[in-house]
C-alpha positions as CSV (number, residue, x, y, z in Angstrom):
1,X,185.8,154.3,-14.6
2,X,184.3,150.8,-14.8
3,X,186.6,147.6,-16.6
4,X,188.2,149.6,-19.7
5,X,186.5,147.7,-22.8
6,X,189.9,145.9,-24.1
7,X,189.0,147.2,-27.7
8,X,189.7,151.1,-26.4
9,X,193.2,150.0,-24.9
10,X,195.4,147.4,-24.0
11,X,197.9,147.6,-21.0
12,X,200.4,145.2,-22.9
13,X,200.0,146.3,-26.2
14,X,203.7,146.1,-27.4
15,X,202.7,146.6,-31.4
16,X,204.7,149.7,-32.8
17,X,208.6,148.3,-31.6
18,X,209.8,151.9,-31.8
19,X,207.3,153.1,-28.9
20,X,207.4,149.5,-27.0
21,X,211.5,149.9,-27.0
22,X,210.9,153.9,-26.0
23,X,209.5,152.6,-22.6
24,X,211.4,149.9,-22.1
25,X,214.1,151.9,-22.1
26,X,212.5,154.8,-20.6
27,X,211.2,152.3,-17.5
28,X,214.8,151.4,-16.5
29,X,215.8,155.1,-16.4
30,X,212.7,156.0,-14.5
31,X,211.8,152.7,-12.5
32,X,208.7,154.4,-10.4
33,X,207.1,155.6,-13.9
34,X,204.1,153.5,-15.2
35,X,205.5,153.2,-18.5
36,X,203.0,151.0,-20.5
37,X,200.1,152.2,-22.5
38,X,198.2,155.3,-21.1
39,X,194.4,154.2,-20.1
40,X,191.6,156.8,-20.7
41,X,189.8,158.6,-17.9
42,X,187.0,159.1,-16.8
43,X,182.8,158.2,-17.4
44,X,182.8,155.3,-19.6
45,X,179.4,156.5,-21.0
46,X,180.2,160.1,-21.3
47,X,178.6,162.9,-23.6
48,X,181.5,164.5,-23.7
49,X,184.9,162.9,-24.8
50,X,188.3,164.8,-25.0
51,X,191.2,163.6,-26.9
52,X,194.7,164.8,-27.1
53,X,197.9,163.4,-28.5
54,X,199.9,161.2,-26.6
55,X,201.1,160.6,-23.1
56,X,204.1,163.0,-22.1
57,X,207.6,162.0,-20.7
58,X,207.1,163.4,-17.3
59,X,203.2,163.8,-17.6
60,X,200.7,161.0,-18.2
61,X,203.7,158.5,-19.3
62,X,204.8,159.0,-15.1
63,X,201.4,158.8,-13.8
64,X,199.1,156.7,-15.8
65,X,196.4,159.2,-15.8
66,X,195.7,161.7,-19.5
67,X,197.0,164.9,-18.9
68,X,198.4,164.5,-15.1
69,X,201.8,165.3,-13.8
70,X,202.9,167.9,-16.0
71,X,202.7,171.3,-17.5
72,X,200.1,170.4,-20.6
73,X,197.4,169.3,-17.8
74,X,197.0,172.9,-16.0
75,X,195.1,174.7,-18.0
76,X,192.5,171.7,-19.2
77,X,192.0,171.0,-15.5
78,X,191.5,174.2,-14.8
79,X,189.0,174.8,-17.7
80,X,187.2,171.9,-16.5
81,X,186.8,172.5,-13.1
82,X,185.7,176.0,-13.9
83,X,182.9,174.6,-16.1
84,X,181.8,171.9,-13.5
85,X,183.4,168.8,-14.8
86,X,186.2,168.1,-12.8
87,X,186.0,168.0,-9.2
88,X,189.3,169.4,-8.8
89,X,191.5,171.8,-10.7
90,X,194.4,170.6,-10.3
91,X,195.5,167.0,-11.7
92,X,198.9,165.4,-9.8
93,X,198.8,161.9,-9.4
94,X,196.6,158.9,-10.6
95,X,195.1,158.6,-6.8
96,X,194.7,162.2,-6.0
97,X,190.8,161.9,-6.0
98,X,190.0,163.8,-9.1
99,X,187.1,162.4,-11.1
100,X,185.3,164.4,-13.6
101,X,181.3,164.6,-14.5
102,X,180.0,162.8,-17.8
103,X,183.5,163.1,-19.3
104,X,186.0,161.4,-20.4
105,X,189.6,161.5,-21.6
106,X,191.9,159.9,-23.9
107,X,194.7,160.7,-26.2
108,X,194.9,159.7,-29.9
109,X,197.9,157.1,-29.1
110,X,198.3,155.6,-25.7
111,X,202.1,155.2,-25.3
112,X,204.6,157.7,-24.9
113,X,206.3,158.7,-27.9
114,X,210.3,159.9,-28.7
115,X,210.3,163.8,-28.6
116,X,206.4,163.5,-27.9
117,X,206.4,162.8,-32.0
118,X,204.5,159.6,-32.9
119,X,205.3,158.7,-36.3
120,X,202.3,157.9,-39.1
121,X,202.1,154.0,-39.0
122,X,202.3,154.2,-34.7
123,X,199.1,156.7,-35.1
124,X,197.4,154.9,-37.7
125,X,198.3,151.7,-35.5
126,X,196.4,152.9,-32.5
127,X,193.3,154.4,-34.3
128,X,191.2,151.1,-34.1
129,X,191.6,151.7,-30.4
130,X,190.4,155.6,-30.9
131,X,187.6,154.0,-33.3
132,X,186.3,151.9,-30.7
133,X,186.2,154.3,-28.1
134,X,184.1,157.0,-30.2
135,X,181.5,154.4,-31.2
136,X,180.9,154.8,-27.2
137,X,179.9,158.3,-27.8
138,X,176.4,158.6,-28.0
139,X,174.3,160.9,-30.2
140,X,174.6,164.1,-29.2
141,X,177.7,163.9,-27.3
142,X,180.9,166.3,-28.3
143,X,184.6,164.9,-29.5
144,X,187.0,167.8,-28.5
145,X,190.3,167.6,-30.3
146,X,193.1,169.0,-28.8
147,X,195.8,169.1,-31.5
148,X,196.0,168.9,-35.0
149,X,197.4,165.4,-34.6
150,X,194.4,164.3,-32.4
151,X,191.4,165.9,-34.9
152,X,193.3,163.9,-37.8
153,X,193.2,161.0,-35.8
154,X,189.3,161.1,-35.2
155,X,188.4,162.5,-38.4
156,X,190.0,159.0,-39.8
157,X,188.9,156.9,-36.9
158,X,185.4,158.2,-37.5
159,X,185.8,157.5,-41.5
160,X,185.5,161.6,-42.5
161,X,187.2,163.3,-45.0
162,X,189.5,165.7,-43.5
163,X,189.3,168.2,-46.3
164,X,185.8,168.3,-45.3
165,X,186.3,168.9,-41.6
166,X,190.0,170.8,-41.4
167,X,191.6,171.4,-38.6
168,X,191.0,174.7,-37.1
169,X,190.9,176.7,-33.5
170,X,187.3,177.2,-32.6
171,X,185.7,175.1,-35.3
172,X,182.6,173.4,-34.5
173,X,181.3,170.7,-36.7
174,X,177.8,169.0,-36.9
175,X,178.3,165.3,-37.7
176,X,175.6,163.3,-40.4
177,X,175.2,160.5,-37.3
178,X,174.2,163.3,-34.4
179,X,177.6,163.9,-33.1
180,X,179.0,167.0,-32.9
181,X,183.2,167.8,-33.2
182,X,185.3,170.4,-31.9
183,X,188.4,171.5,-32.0
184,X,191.4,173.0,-30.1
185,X,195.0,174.2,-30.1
186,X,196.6,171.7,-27.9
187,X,197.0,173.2,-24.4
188,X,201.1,172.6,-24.4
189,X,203.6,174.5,-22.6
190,X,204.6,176.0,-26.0
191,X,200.7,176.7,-27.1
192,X,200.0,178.5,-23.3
193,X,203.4,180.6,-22.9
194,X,203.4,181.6,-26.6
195,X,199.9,183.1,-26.0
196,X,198.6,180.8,-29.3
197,X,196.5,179.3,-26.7
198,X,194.3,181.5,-24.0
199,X,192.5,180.3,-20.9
200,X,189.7,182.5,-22.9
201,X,190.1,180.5,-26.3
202,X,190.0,177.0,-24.8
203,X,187.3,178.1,-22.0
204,X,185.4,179.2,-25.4
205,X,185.9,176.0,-27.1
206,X,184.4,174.4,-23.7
207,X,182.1,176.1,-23.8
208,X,180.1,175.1,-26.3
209,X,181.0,171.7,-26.2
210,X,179.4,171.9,-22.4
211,X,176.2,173.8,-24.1
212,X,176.1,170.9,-26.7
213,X,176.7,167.9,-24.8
214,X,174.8,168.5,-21.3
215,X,172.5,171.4,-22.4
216,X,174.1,174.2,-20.6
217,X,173.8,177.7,-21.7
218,X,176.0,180.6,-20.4
């Protein structure tokens, strides 16, 4: 992806003191770890634009890449690469040549969090980054939410009333400017071993979000 616009993310961005002491401390213990703010990924213009939580411990936190390193990242790659928009389906390191096609992904906030839990005023801190980037998001392009953490976060970053676009598996919601969201279980270790979350339901989900965004039709 082209220069990062510094209104989506900022590599030094220190301003929630519980997360900015969280990998401080979690950069001495793991030295070879990127530890800062996670930068999104992918086609800065995208129609399609995916956004998940935060970074995990061992995951995105280690690698500096969304959703590479770790267990939450196998079945999104492989849902991707299935539908043509990631070149490969498996995602391991920040240089291991994956790129994906008119897509993009980011998590709702960028730095790693204790026990993967951000707390309300570290969300609500990083959501004027998440507002910037969906202003990138051109009419009819597709916001996938993975989590009911993430959909909160873009229903307020996008100034929606969440009673009037809940959080739920599957849902698909027309937006008044063009835009289209969706939404997703979050494709975590617990989600995909529990069964909550089937290569079938998020390939679904996909799906249409492919059919909405680029015109495909299965």
């Amino acid at each position: 992806m082209k220069r990062i616009p510094r209104k989506w993310y900022d590599s030094n961005c220190t301003r929630c003191p519980r997360l900015s002491n969280y990998l401080s401390e979690t950069s001495q213990k793991y030295p070879e770890y990127h530890c800062r703010p996670v930068p999104p990924f992918g086609d800065r213009n995208a129609r399609l634009l995916i956004v998940g939580l935060a970074p995990g411990l061992h995951g995105a936190n280690a690698t500096g890449r969304p959703f590479t390193g770790d267990h939450a990242g196998i079945l999104l790659y492989e849902t991707l690469f299935d539908l043509g928009i990631a070149t490969t389906k498996k995602a391991i390191s920040a240089d291991d040549g994956l790129k994906l096609n008119n897509c993009r992904i980011t998590n709702a906030v960028k730095c790693l969090p204790p026990k993967n839990t951000p707390n309300g005023s570290e969300i609500n801190e990083c959501n004027a980054y998440l507002a910037a980037e969906l202003r990138a998001v051109p009419t009819g392009g597709v916001v996938v939410t993975l989590g009911g953490i993430a959909h909160r976060s873009v229903t307020k970053a996008l100034s929606l009333k969440l009673v009037n676009f809940p959080f739920v598996h599957g849902a698909n919601y027309a937006l008044a400017d063009g835009r289209f969201l969706l939404s997703s279980y979050h494709c975590s270790r617990y989600n995909t071993q529990t069964k909550r979350l089937t290569k079938s339901m998020l390939r679904s989900v996909f799906v249409d979000a492919t059919s909405i965004a680029y015109g495909n039709q299965e």
